[in-house]
C-alpha distance (Angstrom), angle and dihedral (degrees) to the residues before:
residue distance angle dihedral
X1 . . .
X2 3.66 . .
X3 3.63 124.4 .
X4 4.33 120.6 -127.6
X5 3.39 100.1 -160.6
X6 3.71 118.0 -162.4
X7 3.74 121.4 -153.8
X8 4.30 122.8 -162.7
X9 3.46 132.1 165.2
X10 3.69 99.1 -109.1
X11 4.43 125.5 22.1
X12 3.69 103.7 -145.0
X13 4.01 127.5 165.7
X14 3.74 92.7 -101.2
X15 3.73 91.1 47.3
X16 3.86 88.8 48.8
X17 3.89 91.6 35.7
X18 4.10 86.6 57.9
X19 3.52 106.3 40.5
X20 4.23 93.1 44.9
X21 4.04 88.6 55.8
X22 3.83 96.5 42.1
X23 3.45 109.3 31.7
X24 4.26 94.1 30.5
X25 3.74 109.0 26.9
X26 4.08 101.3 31.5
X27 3.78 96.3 33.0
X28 3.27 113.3 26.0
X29 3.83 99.9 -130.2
X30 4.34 122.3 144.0
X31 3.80 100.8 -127.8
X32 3.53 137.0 -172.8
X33 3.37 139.7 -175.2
X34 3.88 144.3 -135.7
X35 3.72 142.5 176.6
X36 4.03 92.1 -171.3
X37 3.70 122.3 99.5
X38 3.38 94.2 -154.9
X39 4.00 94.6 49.7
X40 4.06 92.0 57.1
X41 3.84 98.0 42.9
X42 3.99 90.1 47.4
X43 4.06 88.9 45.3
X44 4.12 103.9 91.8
X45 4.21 96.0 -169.8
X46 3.38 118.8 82.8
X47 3.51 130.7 -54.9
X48 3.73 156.4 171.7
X49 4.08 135.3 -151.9
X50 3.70 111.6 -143.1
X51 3.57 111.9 -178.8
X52 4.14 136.8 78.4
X53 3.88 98.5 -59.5
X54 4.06 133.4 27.2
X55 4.19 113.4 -111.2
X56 3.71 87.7 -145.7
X57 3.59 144.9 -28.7
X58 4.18 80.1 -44.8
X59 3.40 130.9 148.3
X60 4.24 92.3 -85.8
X61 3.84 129.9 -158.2
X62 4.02 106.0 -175.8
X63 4.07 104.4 -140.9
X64 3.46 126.9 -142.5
X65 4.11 113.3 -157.8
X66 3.62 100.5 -104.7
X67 3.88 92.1 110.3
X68 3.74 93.1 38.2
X69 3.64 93.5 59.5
X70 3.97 145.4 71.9
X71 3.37 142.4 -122.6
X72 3.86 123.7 0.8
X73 3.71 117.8 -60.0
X74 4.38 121.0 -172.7
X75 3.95 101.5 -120.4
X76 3.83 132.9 170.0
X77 3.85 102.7 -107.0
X78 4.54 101.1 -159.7
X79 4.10 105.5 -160.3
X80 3.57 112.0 -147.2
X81 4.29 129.0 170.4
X82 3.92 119.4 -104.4
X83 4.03 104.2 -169.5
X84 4.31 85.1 -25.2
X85 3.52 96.5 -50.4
X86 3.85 121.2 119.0
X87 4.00 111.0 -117.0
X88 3.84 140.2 144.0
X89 3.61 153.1 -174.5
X90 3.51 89.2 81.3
X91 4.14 119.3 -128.8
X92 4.17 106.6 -153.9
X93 3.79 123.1 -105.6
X94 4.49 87.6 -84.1
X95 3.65 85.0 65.9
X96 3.89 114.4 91.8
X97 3.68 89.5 -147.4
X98 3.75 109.5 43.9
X99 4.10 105.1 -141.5
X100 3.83 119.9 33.4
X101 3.98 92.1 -88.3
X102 4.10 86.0 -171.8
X103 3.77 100.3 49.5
X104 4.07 88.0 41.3
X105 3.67 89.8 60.5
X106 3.90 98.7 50.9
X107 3.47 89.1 48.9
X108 3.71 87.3 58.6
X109 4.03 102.4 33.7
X110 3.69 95.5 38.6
X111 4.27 80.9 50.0
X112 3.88 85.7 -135.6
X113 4.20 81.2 174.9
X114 3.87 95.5 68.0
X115 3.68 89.6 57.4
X116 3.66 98.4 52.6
X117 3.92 111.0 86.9
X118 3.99 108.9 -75.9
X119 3.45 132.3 151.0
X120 3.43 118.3 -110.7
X121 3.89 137.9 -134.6
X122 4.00 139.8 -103.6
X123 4.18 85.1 -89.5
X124 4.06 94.0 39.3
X125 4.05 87.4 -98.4
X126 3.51 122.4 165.2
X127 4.15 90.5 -124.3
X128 3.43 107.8 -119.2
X129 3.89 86.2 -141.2
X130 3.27 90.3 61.4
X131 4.19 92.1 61.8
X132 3.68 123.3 100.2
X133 3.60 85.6 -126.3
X134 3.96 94.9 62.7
X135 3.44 94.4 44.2
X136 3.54 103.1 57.7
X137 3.83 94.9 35.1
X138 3.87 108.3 -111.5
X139 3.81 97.2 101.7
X140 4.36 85.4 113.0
X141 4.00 85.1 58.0
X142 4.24 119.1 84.3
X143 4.08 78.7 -152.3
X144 3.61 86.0 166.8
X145 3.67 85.8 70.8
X146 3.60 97.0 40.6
X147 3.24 96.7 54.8
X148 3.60 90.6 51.4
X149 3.58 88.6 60.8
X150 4.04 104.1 47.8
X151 3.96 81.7 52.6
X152 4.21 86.7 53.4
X153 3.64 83.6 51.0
X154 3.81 102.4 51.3
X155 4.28 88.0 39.9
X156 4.44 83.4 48.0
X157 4.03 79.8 62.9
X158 3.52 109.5 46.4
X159 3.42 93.1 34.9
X160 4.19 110.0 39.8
X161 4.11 84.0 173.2
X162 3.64 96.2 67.9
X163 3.55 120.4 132.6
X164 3.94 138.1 -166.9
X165 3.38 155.5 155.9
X166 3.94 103.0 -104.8
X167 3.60 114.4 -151.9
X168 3.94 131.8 -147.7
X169 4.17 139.3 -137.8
X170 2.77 120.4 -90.5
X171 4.18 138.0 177.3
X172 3.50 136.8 -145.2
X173 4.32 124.6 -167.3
X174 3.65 107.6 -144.2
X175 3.98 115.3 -159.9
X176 3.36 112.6 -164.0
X177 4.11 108.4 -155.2
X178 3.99 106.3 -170.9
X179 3.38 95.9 135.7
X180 4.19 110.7 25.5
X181 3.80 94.2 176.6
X182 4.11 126.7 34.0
X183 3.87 94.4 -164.6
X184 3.99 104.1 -8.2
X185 3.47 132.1 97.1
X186 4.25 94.0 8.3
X187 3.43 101.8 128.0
X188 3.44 134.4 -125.2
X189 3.54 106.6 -67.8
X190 3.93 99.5 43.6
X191 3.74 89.4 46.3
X192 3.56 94.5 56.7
X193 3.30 96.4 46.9
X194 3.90 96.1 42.4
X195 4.04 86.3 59.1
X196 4.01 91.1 50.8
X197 3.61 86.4 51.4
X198 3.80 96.3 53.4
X199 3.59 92.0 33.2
X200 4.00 86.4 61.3
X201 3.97 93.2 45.7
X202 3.02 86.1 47.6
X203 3.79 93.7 -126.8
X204 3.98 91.3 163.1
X205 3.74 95.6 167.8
X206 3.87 87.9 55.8
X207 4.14 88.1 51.1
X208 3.77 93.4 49.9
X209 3.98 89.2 45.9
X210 4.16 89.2 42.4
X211 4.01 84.5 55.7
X212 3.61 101.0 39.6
X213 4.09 82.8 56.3
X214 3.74 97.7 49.3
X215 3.62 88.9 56.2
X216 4.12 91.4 45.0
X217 3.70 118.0 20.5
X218 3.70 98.2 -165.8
X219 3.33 90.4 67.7
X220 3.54 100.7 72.8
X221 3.85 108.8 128.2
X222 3.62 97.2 -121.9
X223 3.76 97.2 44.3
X224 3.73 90.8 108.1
X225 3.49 97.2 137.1
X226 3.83 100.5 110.8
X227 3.75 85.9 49.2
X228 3.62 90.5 53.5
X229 3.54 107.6 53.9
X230 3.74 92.2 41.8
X231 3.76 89.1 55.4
X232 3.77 90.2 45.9
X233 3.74 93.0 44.3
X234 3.79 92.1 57.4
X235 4.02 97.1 44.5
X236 3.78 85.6 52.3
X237 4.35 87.5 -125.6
X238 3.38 136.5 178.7
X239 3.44 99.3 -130.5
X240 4.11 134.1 -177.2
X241 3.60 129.1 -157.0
X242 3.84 120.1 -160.9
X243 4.02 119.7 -167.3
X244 3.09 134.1 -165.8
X245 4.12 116.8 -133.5
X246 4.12 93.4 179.0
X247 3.90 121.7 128.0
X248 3.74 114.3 -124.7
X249 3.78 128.2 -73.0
X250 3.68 138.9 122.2
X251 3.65 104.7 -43.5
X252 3.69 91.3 10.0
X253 4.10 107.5 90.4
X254 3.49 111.3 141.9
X255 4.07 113.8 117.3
X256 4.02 116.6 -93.3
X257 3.21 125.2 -62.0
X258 3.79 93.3 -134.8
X259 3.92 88.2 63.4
X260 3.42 112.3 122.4
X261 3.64 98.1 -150.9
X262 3.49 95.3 49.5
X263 3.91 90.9 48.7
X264 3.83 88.7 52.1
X265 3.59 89.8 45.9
X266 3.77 85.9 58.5
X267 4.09 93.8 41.5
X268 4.29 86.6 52.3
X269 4.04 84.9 47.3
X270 3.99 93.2 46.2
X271 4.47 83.1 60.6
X272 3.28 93.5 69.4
X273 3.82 111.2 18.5
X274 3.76 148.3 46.7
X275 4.42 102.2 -98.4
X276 3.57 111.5 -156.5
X277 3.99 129.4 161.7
X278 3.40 130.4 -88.4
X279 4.32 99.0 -148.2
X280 3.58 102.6 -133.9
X281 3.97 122.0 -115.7
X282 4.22 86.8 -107.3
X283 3.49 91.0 49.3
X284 3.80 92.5 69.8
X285 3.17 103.1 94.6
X286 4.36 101.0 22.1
X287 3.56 131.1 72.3
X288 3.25 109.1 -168.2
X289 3.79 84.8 57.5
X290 3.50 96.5 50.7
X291 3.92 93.6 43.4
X292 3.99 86.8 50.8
X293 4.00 85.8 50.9
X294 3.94 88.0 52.6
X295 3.49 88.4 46.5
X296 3.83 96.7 53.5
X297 4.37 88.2 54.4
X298 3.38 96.9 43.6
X299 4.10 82.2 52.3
X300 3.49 91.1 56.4
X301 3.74 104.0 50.9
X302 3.31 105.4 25.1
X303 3.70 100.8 -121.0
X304 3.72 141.7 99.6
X305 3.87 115.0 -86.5
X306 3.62 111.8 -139.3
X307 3.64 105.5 153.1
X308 3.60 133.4 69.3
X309 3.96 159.3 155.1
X310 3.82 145.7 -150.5
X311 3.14 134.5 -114.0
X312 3.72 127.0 -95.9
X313 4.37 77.5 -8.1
X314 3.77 91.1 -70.3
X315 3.65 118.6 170.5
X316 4.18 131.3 160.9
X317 4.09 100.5 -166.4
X318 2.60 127.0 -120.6
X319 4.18 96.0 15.8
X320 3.89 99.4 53.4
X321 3.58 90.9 56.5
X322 4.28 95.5 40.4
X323 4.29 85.6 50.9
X324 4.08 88.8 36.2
X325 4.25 87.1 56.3
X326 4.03 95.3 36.3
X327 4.10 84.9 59.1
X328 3.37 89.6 49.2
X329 3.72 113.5 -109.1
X330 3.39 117.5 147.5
X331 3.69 105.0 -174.7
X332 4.55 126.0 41.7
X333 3.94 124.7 -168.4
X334 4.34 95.6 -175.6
X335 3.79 93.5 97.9
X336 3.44 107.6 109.9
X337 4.37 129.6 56.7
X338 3.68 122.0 -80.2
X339 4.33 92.8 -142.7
X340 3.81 98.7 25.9
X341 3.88 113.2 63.3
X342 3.85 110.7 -149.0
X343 3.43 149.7 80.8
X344 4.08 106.3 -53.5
X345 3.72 91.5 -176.8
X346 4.17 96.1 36.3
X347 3.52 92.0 -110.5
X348 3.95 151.6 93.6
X349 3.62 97.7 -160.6
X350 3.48 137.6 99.4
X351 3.60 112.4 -97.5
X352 4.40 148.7 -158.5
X353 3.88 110.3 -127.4
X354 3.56 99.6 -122.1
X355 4.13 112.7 -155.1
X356 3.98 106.4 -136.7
X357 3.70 84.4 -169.5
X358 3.99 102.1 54.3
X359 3.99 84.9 28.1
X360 4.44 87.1 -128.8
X361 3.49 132.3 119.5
X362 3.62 99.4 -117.9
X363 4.06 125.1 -136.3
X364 3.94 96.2 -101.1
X365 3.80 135.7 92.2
X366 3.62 127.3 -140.9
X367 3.93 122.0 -151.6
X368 3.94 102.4 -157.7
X369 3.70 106.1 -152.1
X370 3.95 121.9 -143.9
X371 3.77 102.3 -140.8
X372 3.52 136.7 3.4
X373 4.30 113.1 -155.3
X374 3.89 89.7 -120.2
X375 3.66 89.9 74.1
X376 3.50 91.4 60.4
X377 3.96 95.2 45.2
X378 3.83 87.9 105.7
X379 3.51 105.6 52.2
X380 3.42 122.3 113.2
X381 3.98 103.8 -143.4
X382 3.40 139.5 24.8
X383 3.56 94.3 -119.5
X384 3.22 100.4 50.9
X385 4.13 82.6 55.2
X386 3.71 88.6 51.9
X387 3.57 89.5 53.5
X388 3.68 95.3 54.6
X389 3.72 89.6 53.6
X390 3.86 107.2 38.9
X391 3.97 81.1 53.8
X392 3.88 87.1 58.1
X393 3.97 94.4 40.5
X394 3.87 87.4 54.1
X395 3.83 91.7 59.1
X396 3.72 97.7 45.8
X397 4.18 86.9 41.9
X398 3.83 87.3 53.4
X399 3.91 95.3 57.0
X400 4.37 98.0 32.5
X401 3.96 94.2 -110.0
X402 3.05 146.1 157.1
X403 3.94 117.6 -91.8
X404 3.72 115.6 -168.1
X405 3.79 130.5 -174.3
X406 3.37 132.0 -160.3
X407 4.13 118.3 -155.7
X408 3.91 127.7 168.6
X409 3.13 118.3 -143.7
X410 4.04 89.0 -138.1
X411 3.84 84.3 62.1
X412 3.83 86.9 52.8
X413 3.31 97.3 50.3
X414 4.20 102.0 41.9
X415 3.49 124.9 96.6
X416 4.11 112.3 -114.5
X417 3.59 136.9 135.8
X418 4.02 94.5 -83.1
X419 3.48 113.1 60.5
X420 3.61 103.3 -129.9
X421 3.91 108.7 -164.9
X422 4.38 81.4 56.6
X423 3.56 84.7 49.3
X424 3.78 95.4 51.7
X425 3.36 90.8 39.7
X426 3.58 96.1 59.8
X427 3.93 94.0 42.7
X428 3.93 85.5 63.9
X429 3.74 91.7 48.1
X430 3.86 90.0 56.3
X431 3.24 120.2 25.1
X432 3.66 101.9 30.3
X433 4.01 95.0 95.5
């Protein structure tokens, strides 16, 4: 396969960080770089300058000093259109690409933005309002990814010879499992005092469904797990179940982790699918929690646990990642919004965590999913919904990525004007391949 080799004035992480996860991981291309003169003119396979001024009549990226620097810095970042796509940090008119397409991308992937000072929401959220992404509309675009491409394109021409390992789409069902049961399996105590409450609310269809469920346990409403793994079973999909092993508390509701039923429930899920653990809200901000949470799943099934995802999405960069890679995890699906589908860090591929702070890509992979089903809680029909999403599945489709979805299986299982297991269904159906 033949080599581009790409030649700058100074190899830093960032530079190396950038170029491996466009040029390698998105596009498939065998890179190397160079900081000799000599070296790049010599080389006769393709190749590209990126720094402040072309060698020759090369193929010439003009760099701004994002990847040359350290630490974070508060800049004005001007959007402008290249060919109707949303870019910035703009290159000159010698450049062959007109912004810095590599610097552009770390500033998205490496979520630069969340480090800046922002103020936070009710959860701890980085708002996705307050992203650059949101606020000039191009959130619903992995641009990232497109980018990537339109600079494949422009290489494909100068250089007919070049080779590379072309990659296809691929999609990933995400079940989120905070709460397994609604009134099953709760104990004594908690049921009791769940009835009272309704009782007093006067939530009378929730008492009739409370009793109907005491009297038949598999007909709690978000017991869809039989339903699930048949459905997944027939589409042939790569599915991923996350649990939650947390004890009760405020935002932590899901039945005890000491039940047996639920623990076989998660043993009969392990047989077909991928388990991984759903980090409880509390464990946010303690390790030992979330290490004795890990502990717990891998207890159950008998395996390592090496993947896993926050709670209502939450994530304090660069600390969630640092405590998610001392406890062992190698791999993270929370990047993304739980109300605003899209692509939080502008792309649909797998990514490295890189640490801003420590200025090193950082041993753990992060899975950004495209939508979550809370962002669609609010719509009024299901095809509006499927709208929203086949517009999203178009723009990962266009560049081969990877779309993920995230369902919970208390959305499934929850009366509202969509129904959600026809929904789900029909994701499967057509966006699975």
């Amino acid at each position: 396969m033949t080599m581009l080799l790409i030649y700058t004035h100074k190899i830093t992480p960032r530079f190396t960080y950038t170029m491996k996860q466009i040029c390698t991981r998105i596009l498939g291309l065998d890179i190397s770089f160079t900081t000799k003169v000599e070296d790049f003119i010599k080389h006769t396979g393709p190749k590209i300058t990126y720094t402040k001024q072309p060698l020759q009549n090369e193929f010439f990226i003009r760099s701004n000093d994002l990847l040359f620097e350290q630490g974070v810095n508060d800049f004005e970042v001007k959007i402008f259109e290249w060919e109707g796509i949303p870019c910035f940090f703009s290159a000159g008119e010698r450049s062959n690409i007109p912004f810095d397409i590599f610097s552009a991308s770390f500033y998205m992937l490496s979520r630069y933005e969340e480090y800046l000072p922002h103020v936070k929401d009710l959860h701890g959220r980085f708002p996705s309002r307050e992203s650059l992404a949101y606020q000039r509309k191009f959130l619903q675009l992995p641009v990232v990814d497109i980018w990537a491409y339109k600079l494949l394109e422009a290489l494909e021409e100068k250089f007919p010879e070049l080779e590379r390992k072309s990659r296809e789409y691929s999609y990933t069902s995400v079940i989120d499992v905070n709460t397994s049961h609604a009134f099953a399996h709760r104990g004594f105590v908690r049921t009791v005092s769940g009835l009272v409450y309704d009782l007093a609310s006067l939530k009378l269809g929730r008492v009739a469904e409370r009793i109907k469920v005491w009297l038949y346990p598999k007909k709690d409403p978000y017991d869809n797990f039989s339903f699930l793994i048949q459905l997944h079973k027939k589409n042939a999909i790569k599915s991923l179940y996350f649990f939650q092993m947390a004890t009760y508390s405020t935002y932590d509701k899901n039945v005890s982790p000491n039940s047996n039923s639920f623990r076989f429930l998660i043993k009969s899920i392990a047989d077909y699918s991928k388990v991984a653990l759903a980090a409880s809200y509390s464990s946010f901000d303690s390790f030992d929690l979330l290490m004795k949470e890990k502990k717990r799943l891998s207890g159950v099934i008998n395996r390592p646990i090496d993947t896993c995802r926050m709670r209502y999405n939450r994530t304090n960069l660069p600390d969630t990642y640092r405590t998610l890679i001392d406890a062992g995890f190698s791999d993270d699906y929370t990047m993304g919004y739980t109300h605003e589908p899209g692509f939080r860090a502008g792309t649909c591929t797998p990514f490295f965590f890189y640490d801003l702070n420590l200025e090193i890509q950082q041993p753990i992979r992060i899975h950004p999913f495209t939508f979550h089903d809370y962002a669609f809680i609010k719509e009024g029909t299901k095809e509006i919904i499927i709208k929203r999403i086949d517009a999203l599945y178009q723009e990962v489709k266009k560049v081969n990525g990877h779309f993920v979805s995230i369902f919970s299986n208390e959305n499934l299982g929850s009366e509202h004007k969509v129904d959600w297991k026809e929904l789900y269904s029909y994701v499967l159906k057509k966006y699975a391949n």
